[in-house]
N, C-alpha and C positions, 0 to 999 in steps of 0.2 A: 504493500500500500504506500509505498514510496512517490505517486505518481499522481498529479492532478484531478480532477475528474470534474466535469459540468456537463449539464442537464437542467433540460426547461422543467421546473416542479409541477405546472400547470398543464393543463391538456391542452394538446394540438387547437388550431383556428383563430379567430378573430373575438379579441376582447377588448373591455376596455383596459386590462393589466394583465400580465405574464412574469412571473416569478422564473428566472435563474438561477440553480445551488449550483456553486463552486467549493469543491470538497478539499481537501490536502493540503499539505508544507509549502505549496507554491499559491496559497490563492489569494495572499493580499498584494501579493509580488505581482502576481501579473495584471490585478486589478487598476494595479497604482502603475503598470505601463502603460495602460488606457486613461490616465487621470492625466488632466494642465494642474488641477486643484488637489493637493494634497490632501488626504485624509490622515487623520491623527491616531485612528484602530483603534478605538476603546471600546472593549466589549460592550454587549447589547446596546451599543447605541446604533442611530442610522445617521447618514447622510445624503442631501442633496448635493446632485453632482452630472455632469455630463460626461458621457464616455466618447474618446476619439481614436480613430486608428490615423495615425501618421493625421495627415488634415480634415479626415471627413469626419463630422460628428454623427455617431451613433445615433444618440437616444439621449435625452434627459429622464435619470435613473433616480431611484432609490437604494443608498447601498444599505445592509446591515450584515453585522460583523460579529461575530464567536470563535471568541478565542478558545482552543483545545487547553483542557480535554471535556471541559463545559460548554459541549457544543451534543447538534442529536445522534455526529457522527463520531466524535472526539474526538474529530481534526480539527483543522484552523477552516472555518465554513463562511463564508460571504456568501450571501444572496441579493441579486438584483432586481429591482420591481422597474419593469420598461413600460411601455405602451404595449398593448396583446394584439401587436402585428405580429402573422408568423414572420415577416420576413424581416421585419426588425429584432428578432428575437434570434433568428440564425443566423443573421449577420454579428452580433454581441457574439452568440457560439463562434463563430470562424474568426472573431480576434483573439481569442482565446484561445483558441485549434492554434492557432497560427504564430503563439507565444509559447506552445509547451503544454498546453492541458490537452486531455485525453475526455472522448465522448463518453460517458458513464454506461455502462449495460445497464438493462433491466434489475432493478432492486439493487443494485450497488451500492447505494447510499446505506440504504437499510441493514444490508451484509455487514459492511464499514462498522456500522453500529455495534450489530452481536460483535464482531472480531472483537471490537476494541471494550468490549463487557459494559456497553451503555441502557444494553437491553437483551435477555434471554431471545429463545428462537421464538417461545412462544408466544411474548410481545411479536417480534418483528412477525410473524404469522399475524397478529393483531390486527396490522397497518393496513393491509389487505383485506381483512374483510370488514373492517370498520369502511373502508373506501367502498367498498362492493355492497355494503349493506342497507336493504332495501326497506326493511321496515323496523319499528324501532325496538322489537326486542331484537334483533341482528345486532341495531346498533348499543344497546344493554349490552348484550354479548360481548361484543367484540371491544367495548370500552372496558369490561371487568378484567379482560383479558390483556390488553394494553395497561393497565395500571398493574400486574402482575399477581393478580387473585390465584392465578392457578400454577405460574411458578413460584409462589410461597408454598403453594400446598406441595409441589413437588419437591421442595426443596428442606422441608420437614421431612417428607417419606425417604429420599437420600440420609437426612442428618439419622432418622432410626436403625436405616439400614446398616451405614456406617459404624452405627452403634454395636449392632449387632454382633455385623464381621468384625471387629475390633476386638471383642471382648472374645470371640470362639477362637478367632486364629493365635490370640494368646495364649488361651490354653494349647492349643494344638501347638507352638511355634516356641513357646517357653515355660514348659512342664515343670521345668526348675523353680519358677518361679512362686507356685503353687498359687496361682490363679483358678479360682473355682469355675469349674464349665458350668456356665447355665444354660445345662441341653435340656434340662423337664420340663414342667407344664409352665412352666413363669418363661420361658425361651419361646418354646412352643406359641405360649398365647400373643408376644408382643410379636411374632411372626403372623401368626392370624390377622391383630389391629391392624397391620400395614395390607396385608391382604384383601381386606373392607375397606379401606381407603381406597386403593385402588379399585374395587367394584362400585364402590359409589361414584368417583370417576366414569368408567367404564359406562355407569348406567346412562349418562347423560352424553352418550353418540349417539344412539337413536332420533332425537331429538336437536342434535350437531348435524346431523345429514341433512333432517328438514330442513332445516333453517338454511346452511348453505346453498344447497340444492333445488329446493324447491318443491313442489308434492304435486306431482302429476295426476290431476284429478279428470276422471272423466264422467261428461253429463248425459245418462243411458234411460232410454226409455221407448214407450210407443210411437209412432208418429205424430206429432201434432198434440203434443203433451203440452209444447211449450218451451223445450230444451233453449231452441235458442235463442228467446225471452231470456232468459237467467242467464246465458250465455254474458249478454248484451250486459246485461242489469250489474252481471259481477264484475265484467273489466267496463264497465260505465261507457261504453261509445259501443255505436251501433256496427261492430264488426260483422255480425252473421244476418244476413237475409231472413226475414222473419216474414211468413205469410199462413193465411189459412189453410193453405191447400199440403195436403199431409205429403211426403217425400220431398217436400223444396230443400233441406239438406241431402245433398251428394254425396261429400266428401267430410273428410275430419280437419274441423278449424281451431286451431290451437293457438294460446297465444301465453302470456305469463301476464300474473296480475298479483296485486295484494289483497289479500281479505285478513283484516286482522291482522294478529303479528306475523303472518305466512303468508309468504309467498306461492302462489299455485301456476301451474302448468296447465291451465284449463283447456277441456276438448270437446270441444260443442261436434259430436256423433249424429247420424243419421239416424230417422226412427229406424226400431226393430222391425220388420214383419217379415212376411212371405210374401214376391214380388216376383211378376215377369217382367220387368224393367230390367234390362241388361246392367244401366248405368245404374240403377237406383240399387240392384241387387250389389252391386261392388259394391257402393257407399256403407249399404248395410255390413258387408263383409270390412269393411276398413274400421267398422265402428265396431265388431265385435274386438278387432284386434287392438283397437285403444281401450277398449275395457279392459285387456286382459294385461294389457301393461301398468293400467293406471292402479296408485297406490291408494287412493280417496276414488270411489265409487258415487256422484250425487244422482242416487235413483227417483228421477222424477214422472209422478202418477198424475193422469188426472184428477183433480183431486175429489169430482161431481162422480166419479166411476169407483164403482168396485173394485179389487185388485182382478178378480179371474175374469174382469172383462176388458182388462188393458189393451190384450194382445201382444203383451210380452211382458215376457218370464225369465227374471233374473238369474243367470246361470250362478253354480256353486261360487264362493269365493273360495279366494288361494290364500293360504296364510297372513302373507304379505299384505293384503285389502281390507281398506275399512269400506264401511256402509253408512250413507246419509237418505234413508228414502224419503222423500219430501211430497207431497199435496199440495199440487200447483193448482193456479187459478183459483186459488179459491175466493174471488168476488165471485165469483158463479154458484158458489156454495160447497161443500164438504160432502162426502159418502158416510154415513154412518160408521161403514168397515174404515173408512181413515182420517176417522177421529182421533185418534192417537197418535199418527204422525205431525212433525212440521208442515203448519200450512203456509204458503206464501201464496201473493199474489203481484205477479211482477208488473202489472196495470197499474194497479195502486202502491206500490212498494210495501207493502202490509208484507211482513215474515223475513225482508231481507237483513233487519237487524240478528234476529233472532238465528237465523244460516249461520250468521260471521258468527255469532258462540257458539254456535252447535259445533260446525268444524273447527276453532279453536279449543274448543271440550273435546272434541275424538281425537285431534293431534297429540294434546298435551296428555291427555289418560287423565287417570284421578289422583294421581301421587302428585296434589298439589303441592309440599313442601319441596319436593325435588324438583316441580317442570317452575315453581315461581324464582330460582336462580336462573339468571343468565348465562350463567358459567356452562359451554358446551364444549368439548372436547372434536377436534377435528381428525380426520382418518388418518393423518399421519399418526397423534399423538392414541390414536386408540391401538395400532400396530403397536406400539412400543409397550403402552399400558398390558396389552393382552400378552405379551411376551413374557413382561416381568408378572403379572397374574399366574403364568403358568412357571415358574419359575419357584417361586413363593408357595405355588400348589406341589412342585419337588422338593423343596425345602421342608415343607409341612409333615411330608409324608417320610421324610428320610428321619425325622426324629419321633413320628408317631414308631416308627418300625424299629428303632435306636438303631441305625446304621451308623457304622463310623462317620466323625463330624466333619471331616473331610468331605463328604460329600453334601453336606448340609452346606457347608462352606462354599463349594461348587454354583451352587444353586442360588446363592442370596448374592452372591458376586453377579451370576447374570441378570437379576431382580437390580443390581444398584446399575446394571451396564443398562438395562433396558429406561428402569424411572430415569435413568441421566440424559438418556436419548430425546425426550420429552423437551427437557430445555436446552439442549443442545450441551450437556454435560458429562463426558464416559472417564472421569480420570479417576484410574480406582487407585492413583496415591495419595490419594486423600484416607483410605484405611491406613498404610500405612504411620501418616502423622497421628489419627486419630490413636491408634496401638500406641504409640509412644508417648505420650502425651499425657492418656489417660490413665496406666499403667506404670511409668515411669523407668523401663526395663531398661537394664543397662546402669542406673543411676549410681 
């Protein structure tokens, strides 16, 4: 990291501002080649300033300046605020180019950061989806996560582990010393605590998926239920063709929307039926295939019709499927038989409050103390957690069985290599110092 680095922090196009970060050991130097007017560098202040290359002026800028290692990268960082022309903005980049700084890759700033220990991995994972997040428990989420809620927790389950290995590999490593192995149930059991941390962990990817992801819902029923009414109603603009005359959906129209804290993948399907319509037959066929992908099922009935007079019949779910069956139109009135379902009426907006909790109620489950934290774990960090889980589950089992501690030893090593992986941390000489330390061998 010996080497310059600048990048527009602002997205591409036409604004009325654009932010330049200038990363590294060279970046007031080259700044102050583009300066007539001296700047003075005192941390977190700014300056009004014009930048020139040899005689043509640039831009009338905004500098500000972080001195390392109190900076977001702990280098020496300057940022420029220009005019949000692209082309005055890559013009600033190619004086720069043109002095000795290097165009930044993709998250290089953010790498910079973890390198230089200003933020775990699973902050800098944070920045990312705090930027990409769409609604505001994402953004809950991803702000818990950026202030380091879940690398404290990880970094607890290291300090126990630590703990652990320290004290077994002393008995193992200096017998002389007569250090008492606590391989029984008091070993045993603070092996278990770490083991339930991490499934309480664990429990909250399910719920990490949705949320990044998205929840591909599809909206299945008879023809002329209505489907693409609610369609319309859920992502608010009139995307799907809406008429009386039953098969006017052909095809599967998808689009992604917010309801609530979630994000959905919505698929306005074709009615069900039996059809000599070539075209209308495929649509139906395209529509049982988004049913069978979609993770949220919204089964909408007439809601003035019995079920056995729908004309279709909801096939089995697959594990993976929830179910929402709803009682549409109901300004036209209600069936007795579904009375008990959700009734809406997307004429009137009557019921569509009530949709946004319902699928927020079958996303979250009922384990309201676990889905009201934001704290979600992402697929990387759940590979690692499931690693050291089964790790912890070989530890567990080596001292219910009293196997030599060696291999208990084995086992919690790969439990501290795995929880370390989490926030970008595998250095097991950190057992080392902690044996010494605590122990005092040698003294």
């Amino acid at each position: 990291m010996a080497d310059t680095i600048i990048a527009a922090a602002t997205p591409p196009g036409i604004g009325a501002l654009a932010v330049l970060r200038i990363s590294g050991p060279e970046a007031t130097r080259l700044t102050d080649a583009l300066l007539r007017q001296a700047v003075p560098w005192q941390p977190q202040h700014t300056y009004h300033r014009e930048l020139f290359t040899g005689e043509t002026l640039l831009d009338e800028v905004i500098i500000a300046y972080w001195r390392a290692p109190r900076s977001f990268t702990g280098e020496e960082v300057v940022e420029i605020t220009c005019h949000g022309n692209p082309f005055l903005v890559e013009r600033i980049t190619a004086a720069y180019l043109a002095r000795g700084a290097r165009r930044a890759a993709p998250g290089e700033f953010t790498q910079r950061a973890f390198l230089n220990g200003k933020l775990d991995l699973t902050q800098a994972e944070a920045i990312a989806d705090l930027i990409e997040a769409a609604t505001d428990r994402e953004i809950r989420g991803a702000q818990a996560m950026l202030g380091g809620r879940l690398g404290e927790r990880i970094q607890k389950l290291r300090g126990e582990l630590i703990d652990l290995l320290a004290h077994l590999e002393a008995h193992i490593d200096f017998p002389e010393e007569d250090i008492a192995p606590e391989t029984g149930d008091a070993f045993l059991a603070s092996v278990n605590r770490v083991r339930a941390e991490v499934d309480r962990l664990l429990a909250t990817a399910p719920l990490g998926r949705i949320l990044r992801q998205g929840v591909v819902t599809a909206i299945v029923g008879a023809p002329n239920v209505g489907k693409s009414s609610l369609f319309n109603a859920l992502v608010r603009e009139n995307r799907a063709i809406v008429s009386p005359t039953a098969g006017t959906t052909r095809d599967v129209i998808e689009t992604e929307c917010r309801v609530g804290d979630f994000r959905l993948r919505l698929l306005d399907t074709a009615g069900q039926r039996e059809t000599g319509d070539a075209i209308e037959a495929e649509g139906v066929r395209r529509a049982a295939e988004a049913a069978e992908r979609a993770e949220l099922i919204l089964h909408l009935l007439d809601g003035a019709v019995p079920p056995e007079r729908q004309g279709f019949i909801l096939p089995p779910l697959q594990a993976h499927q929830r179910l929402i069956p709803i009682a549409g139109k109901s300004d036209l009135g209600i069936a007795p038989e579904n009375s008990a379902l959700l009734s809406l009426s997307t004429r009137t907006g009557e019921g569509l409050d009530a949709l946004t909790r319902k699928i927020e109620e079958t996303l979250l489950g009922t384990d309201r103390a676990a889905t009201d934290d934001p704290l979600t774990v992402n697929n990387r960090q759940e590979t690692a957690l499931q690693s050291a889980r089964k790790a912890l589950s070989e530890a567990a089992q080596a001292l219910e069985q009293a196997l030599p501690p060696e291999l208990t030893s084995l086992a919690l090593r790969e439990a501290l290599r795995a929880v370390g992986e989490v926030v970008g941390q595998t250095d097991n000489e950190e057992v080392l110092d902690a044996l010494f330390k605590k122990f005092c061998i040698g003294k």
